[in-house]
N, C-alpha and C positions, 0 to 999 in steps of 0.2 A: 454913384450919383453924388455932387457936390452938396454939402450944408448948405440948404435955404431958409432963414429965419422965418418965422411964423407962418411954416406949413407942416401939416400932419406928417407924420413920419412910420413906416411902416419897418419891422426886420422879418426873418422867416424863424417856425420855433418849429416845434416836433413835430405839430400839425397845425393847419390854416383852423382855425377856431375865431367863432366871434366875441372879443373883448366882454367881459362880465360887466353888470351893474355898476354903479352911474355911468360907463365910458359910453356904453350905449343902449340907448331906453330903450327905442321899437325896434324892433326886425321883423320883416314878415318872410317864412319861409316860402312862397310858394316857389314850385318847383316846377317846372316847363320843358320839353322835349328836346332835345338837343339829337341831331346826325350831323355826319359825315360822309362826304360824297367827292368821289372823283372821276376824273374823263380826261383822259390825255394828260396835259398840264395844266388843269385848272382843280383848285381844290376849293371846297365849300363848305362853310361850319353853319349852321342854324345857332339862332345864339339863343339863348334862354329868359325865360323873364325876369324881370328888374327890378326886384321889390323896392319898399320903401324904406330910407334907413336913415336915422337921425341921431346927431353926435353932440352931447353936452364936455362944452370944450373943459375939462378941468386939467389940474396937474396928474401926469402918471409917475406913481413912484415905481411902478417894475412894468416898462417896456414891452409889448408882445404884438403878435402880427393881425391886425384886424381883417377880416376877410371881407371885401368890397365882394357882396356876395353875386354870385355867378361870374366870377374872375376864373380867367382862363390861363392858363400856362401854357405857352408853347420853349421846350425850353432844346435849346443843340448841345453837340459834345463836341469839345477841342482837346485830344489826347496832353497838349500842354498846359491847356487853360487858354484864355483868350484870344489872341491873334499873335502869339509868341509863338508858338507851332509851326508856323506856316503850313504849308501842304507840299506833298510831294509832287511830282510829276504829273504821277498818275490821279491826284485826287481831285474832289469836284468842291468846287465854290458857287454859293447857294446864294443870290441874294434878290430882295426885294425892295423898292421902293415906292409909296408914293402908293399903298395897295390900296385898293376897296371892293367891297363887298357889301351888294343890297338885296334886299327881297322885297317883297310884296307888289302892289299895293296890297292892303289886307282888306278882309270882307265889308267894312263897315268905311271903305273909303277914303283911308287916311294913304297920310304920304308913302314911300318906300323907307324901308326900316333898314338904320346901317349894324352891318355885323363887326365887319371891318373899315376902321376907320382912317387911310391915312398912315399901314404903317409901314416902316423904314428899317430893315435889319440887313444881315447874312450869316453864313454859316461857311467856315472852314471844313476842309478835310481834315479827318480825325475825331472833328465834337464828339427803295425799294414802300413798296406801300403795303404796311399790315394794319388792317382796319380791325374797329374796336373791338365788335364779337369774334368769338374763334367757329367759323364753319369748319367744322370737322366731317369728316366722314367714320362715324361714329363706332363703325366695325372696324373698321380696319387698327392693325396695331401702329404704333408710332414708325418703326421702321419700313412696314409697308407703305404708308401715307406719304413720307418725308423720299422713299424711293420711287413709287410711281410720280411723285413731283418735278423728281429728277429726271425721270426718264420724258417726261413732257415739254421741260423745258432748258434740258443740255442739249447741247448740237449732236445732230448723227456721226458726226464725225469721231465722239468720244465712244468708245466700248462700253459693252453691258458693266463690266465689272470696273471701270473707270466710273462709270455714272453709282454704281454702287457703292464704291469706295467715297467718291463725293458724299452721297446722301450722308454714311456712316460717319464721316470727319465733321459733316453740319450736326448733326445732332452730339456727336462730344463735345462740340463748341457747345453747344447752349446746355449743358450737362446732363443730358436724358439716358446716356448710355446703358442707365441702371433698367431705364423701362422702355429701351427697346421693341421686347416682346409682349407688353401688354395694350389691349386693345384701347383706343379714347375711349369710346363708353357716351352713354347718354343718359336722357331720361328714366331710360330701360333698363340700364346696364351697370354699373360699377366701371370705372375707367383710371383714368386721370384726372390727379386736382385740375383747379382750375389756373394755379400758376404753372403748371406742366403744360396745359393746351394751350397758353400763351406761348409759351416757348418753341412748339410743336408749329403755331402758326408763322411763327418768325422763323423759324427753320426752311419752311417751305420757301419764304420769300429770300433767302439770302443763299440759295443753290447755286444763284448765279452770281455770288460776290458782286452784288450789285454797290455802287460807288458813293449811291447818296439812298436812303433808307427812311422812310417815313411812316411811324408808329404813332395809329393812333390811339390815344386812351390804352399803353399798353397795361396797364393798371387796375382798369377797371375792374369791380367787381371782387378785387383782391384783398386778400388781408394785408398785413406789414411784411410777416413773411416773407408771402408769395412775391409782393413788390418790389421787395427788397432785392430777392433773387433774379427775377426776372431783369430788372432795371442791370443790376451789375453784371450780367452776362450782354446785357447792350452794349454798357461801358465797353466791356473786354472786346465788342465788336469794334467800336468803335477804334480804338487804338489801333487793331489788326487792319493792315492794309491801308490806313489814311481813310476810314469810309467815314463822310460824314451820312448824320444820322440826326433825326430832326423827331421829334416826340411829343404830343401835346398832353397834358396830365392837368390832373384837378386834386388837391387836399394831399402834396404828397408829407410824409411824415417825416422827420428830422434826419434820420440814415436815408432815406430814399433822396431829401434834397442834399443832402451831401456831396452826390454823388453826382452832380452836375458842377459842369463849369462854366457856362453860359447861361442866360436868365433872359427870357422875355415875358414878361407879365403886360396880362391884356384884361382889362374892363372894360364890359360898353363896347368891345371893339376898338378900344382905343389905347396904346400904349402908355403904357404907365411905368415900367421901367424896362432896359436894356444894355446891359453886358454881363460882368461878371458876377456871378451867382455869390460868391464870397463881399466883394463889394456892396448887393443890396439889404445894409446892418445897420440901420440907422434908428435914431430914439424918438420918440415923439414927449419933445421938453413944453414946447409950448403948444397952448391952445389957441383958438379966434375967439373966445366972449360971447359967440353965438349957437347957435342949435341950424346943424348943418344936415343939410337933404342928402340922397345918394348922390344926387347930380353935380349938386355942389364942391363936395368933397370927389367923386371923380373928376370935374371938371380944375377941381385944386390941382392934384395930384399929376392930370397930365401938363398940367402950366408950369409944376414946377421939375418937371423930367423933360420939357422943349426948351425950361431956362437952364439948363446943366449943362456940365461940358462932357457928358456923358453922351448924352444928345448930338451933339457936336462931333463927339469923336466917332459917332459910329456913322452920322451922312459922308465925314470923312473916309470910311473904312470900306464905306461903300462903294463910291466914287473910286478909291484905288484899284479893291479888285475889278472894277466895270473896265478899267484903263489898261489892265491886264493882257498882254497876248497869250496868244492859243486859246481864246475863247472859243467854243463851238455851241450849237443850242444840240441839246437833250432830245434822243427822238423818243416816243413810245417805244419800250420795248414788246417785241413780239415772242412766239415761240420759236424757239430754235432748232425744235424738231420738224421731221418732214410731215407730211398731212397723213402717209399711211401709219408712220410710228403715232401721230396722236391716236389716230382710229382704234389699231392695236389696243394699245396702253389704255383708253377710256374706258375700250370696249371689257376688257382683262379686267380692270377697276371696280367696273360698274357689277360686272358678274360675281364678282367676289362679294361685294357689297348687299347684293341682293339676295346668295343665297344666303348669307349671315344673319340677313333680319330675319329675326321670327314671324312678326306679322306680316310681314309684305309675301314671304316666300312661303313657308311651312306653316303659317294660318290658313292662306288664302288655296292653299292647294287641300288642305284637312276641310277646308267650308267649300270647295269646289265637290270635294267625293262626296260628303255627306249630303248635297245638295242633288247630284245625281243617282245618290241612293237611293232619296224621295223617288225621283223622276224612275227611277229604273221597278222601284216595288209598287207605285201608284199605278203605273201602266203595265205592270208585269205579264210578260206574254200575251200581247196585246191580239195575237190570232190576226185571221181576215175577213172577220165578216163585217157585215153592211156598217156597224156601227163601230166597226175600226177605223173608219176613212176619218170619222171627227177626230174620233181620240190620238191618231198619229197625229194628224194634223196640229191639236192642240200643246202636243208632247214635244212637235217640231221647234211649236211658235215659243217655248219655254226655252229650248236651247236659245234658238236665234236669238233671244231678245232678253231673257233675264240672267241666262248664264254671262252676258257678253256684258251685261249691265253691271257684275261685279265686276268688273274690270275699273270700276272707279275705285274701288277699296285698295288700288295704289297712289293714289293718286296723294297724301300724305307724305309716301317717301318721295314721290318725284320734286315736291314742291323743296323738299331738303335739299336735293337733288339740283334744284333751281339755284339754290341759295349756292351752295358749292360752285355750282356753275358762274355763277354773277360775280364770287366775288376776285377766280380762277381766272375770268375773261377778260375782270377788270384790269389784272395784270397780268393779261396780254401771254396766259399760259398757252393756249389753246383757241385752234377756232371755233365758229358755232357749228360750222360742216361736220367737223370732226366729233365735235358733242350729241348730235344728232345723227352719226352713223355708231359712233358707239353708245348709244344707248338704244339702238335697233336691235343690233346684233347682240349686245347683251339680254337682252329682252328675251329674244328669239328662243333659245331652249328650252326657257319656263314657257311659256306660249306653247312651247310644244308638248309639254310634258303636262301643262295642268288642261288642255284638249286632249291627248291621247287616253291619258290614267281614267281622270274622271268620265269623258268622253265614251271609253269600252265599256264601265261600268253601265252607265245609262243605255248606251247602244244594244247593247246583246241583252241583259233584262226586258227592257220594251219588246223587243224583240223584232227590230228592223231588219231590212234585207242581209241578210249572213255574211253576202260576198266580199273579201276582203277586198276588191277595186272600190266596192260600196260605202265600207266604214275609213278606206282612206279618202276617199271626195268629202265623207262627213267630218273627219277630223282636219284636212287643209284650209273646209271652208271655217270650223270654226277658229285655226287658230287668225285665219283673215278677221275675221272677225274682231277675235280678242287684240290682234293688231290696230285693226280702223279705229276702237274704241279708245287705247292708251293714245296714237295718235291725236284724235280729238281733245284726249283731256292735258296734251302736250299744249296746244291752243291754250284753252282755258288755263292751264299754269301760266301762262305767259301775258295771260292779257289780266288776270283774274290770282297775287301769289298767295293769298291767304286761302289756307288749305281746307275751310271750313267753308265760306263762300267758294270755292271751288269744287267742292265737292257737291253744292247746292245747285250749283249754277250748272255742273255738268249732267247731273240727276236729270235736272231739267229739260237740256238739250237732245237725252236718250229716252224722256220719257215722250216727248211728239215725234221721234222718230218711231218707236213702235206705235204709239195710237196711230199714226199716221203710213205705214208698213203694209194696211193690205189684209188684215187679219180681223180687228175688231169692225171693221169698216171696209167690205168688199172694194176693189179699185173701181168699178162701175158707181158706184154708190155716194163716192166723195166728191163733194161740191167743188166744182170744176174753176174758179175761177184763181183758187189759192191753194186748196188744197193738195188736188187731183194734179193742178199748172201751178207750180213748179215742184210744191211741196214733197208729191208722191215719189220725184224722180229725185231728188235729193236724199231721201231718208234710205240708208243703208240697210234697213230692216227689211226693206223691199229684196232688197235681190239677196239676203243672208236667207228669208223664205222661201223666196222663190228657187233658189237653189238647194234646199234643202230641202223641199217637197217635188221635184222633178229628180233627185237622185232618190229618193224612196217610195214615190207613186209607178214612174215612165215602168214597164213592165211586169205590173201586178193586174190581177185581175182581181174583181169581188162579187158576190150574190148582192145582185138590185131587188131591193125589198118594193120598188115604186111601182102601183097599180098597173098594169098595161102596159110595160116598158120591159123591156127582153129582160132574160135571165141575168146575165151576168152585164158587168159595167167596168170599163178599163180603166187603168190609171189616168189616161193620157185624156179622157174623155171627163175626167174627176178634175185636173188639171186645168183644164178649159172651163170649163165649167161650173165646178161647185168652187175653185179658189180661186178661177180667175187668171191662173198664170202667162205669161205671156211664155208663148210657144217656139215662136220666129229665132228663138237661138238657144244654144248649145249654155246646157247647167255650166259650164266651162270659163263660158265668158263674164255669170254671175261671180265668180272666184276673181276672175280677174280685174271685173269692174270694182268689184272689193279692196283687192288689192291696192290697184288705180287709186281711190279716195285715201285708203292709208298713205299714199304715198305724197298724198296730195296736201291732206294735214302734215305734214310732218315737212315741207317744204312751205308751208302757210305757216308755220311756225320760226320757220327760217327766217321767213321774209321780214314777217312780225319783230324779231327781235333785230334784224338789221335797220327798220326802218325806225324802230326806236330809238337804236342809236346815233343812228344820224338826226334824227327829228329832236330828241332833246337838247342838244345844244344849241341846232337852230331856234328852239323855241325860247331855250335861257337866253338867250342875243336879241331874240325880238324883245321879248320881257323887259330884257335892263335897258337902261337911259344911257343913253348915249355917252353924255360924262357924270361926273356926281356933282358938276356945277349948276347943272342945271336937273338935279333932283333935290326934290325936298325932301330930306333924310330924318325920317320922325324917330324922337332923342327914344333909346330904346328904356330907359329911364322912367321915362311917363309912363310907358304898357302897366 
């Protein structure tokens, strides 16, 4: 940027720090939410709030970089430095002009708030989308993670050990080699730093030597270190193959700004400088005589970066590459596997994944036994007399309805599960079909094994019908069961992804399905207008009972203790009668109407997130104004 006499001047030092006493008397920290969001080719920053900041103009005898605070950097790499590079053939040229970006209105009625103001850049080949958190899949080791990534999203056309040999060249690219074999790790667990899972997430996204690459905040949460490392294995990306590579960062430190060549610096949304990173080294010799606002002094700063021939040179630079043949536009990229390899591969994923966690797997199958050990010595040899018919009955309504209730105690890893998924689909790894057929069939063997294991225990202590046709209709319907109910709470992840209200919300939904089941409340007995019409026929509790006391009543006999009423009293007569069951079909079709509803969530789920994705961009389209000429952009300064 050219010398312009009596305007602030900013250079870059080890770290963005704010100027010491007198330079600047107030600052207020507050600090404000900032995300990150993309869909196709639109990208969206939430910008943060604007404190208040005031500058007593005096002379600076030692120069440093004062941080216009919540300044954003978005900064690229050019393997030569600036536009002396060129690009290759094959590489991609990135540019914008003329951008904006608004939100609101906000709650108390003011105008739309600009994020983006107005700006004008691009990016060469040489200077893919990994978003700021690392969703890891927390079992899994590095070279599993980084190779089922590959097998998702290389073409079929490439061999097992092509796609493997791939995965292992990405990850000595970003130098993980050493930790290969250890697992990431979580809360729970011991893993990888957190400059490692950075590394590990940009792995995942560059399998497919993608051409242009965009990282955001890959920094965060890092020390100098980890930043340091992280950043110059970008670099190294960047050189290899012409890929440009675009990065947005906050407070990088003196090695870490180094190590750029290109410079966009953004306040307020609004450009404040643009090009060469070495270039932006300027002194601030003089002052204005006055005590200047935030606004003012951004509003300085971009006046005197629109009067430069810096400015200049880059709507020029823009304009060339726009004039450029072989232009072509950018599609979404998708998965380049087939829809039964994703299934495979998810399904393979997800299983691994699940027997690895302690709590989700080997907790919930240890609180499954223990739970029907209750069940199994409470009712222990429960015999057949009169006063058996309660106690099965009640022994039944406990499986059907509280066994099946923990089945929300996954619902924790699913929501992780979610997050993986979101951020997986946002680039275009995998479909939702395929996410939802592999995580069925993943499912399916625990389902089966924490019904059958705990299921015998409880079964043969109580001492229900013996016959094994008997205790397999009991262990099908429950694993239906413990199906319908992860289904459901697939729903509620989806509409509902905090996994505490989730868990609230799904509690909920299972606890009027059994009050309303047929059990606490005979089906004669519930009020017909809501409950009985529709309520009763909706609620899965209903036919998880009623098939579960027709496969253990339909041919038993018992001593009738009732005054003046024959000897004995049959199942089927118990069935009618004291529970009400409906008779007109076969315990069979209870299984299968079970089934049916699982199946049925779980394509409600489907739908759910399809029509999100289509609906929220029509809905950000309706939201924005039309042009920013005719919105009123409230200065995000005032907030």
């Amino acid at each position: 940027m050219d010398s312009i006499d009596n305007l602030p001047r900013w250079a870059p030092g080890p770290t963005r720090t704010i100027l010491s006493s007198p330079i600047w008397t107030e600052i207020d920290h507050g600090h404000g939410p900032e995300t990150s969001e993309s869909s196709g080719s639109e990208s969206f920053e939430d910008a943060e709030s604007q404190s208040s900041m005031e500058v007593e103009t005096t002379h600076i005898e030692q120069p440093s970089p004062p941080q216009l605070n919540r300044e954003k950097h978005v900064l690229s790499f050019d393997e030569n430095g600036g536009r002396g590079g060129g690009g290759g053939a094959d590489g991609i040229f990135l540019t914008w002009k003329d951008l904006w970006v608004t939100v609101g209105p906000d709650k108390k009625g003011g105008g739309r708030r600009g994020i983006l103001q107005g700006l004008t850049g691009y990016v060469e080949p040489g200077e893919a989308y990994v978003t700021q958190d690392d969703t890891l899949m927390t079992t899994l080791t590095v070279k599993e993670a980084v190779y089922y990534s590959a097998q998702l999203q290389l073409p079929d056309s490439l061999s097992i050990s092509e796609k493997k040999e791939r995965a292992e060249a990405t990850i000595r690219d970003m130098g993980l080699q050493d930790s290969m074999n250890t697992r990431i790790g979580g809360w729970s667990s011991k893993g990888l730093s957190g400059g490692q899972k950075r590394r590990v997430s940009i792995c995942i996204e560059i399998l497919t030597r993608p051409k242009l690459l965009f990282l955001d905040e890959p920094t965060s949460g890092l020390d100098s270190a980890a930043s340091y490392h992280v950043m110059y294995r970008i670099i190294k990306l960047a050189q290899q193959d012409q890929r440009s590579v675009i990065a947005s960062i906050h407070q990088p430190s003196s090695e870490v700004f180094e190590l750029f060549h290109n410079l966009c610096l953004l306040s307020s949304g609004q450009t404040v400088y643009f090009g060469s990173a070495s270039a932006a080294n300027e002194d601030i010799e003089q002052g204005l005589g006055k005590m200047m606002s935030t606004k003012e002094a951004i509003n300085t700063l971009v006046k005197s970066y629109k009067s430069s021939t810096a400015y200049q040179q880059v709507q020029k630079s823009v304009e060339e590459i726009c004039q450029q043949s072989g232009r072509t536009v950018l599609e979404k990229k998708g998965s380049q596997a087939g829809f039964i390899t994703q299934c495979h591969v998810l399904t393979k994923r997800s299983f691994v994944n699940m027997y690895r966690d302690l709590g989700y797997y080997w907790l919930r199958l240890a609180i499954y036994i223990a739970l029907c050990l209750c069940v199994g010595t409470i009712f222990y040899d429960i015999g057949f007399s009169y006063g058996s018919i309660q106690a099965r009955g009640s022994a039944l309504m406990f499986v059907a309805s509280f066994l099946t209730f923990m089945a929300i105690g996954g619902f924790p890893s699913f929501v992780e599960d979610m997050k993986i998924f979101t951020r997986e689909r946002l680039n275009g790894h995998y479909g939702v079909g395929a996410f939802v057929v592999g995580n069925t069939f993943s499912s399916l063997p625990y389902l089966i094994l924490i019904s059958v294991i705990p299921g015998a225990i409880a079964y043969y202590l109580v001492g229900f019908q013996k016959s094994i046709d008997h205790f397999a209709y009991f262990a099908i319907l429950l694993v239906a069961c413990m199906m319908l109910v992860e289904s459901l709470m697939m729903i509620v992840a989806s509409v509902v992804p905090d996994f505490l209200m989730g868990i609230i919300t799904g509690a909920g939904i299972q606890g009027v399905m059994m009050l309303d089941g047929g059990f606490f409340r005979l089906p004669s007995d519930l009020p017909k207008p809501f409950w009985r019409y529709p309520m009763f026929y909706i609620s899965f509790t209903k036919y998880a009972i009623q098939g579960f006391y027709k496969n253990e009543f339909e041919g038993l006999t018992f001593p009738n203790n009732k005054v003046g009423g024959p000897p004995t009293i049959t199942g089927d007569e118990i069935l009618r009668n004291t529970w009400e069951v409906e008779m007109g079909y076969s315990k069979w079709v209870d299984v299968a109407i079970l089934l049916g509803m699982a199946v049925l969530y779980r394509l409600m789920f489907l739908g759910i997130i399809k029509v999100v994705e289509k609906c929220k961009p029509m809905l950000s389209s309706f939201m924005a104004t039309p042009s920013k000429q005719s919105t009123r952009v409230e200065d995000p300064c005032s907030t």
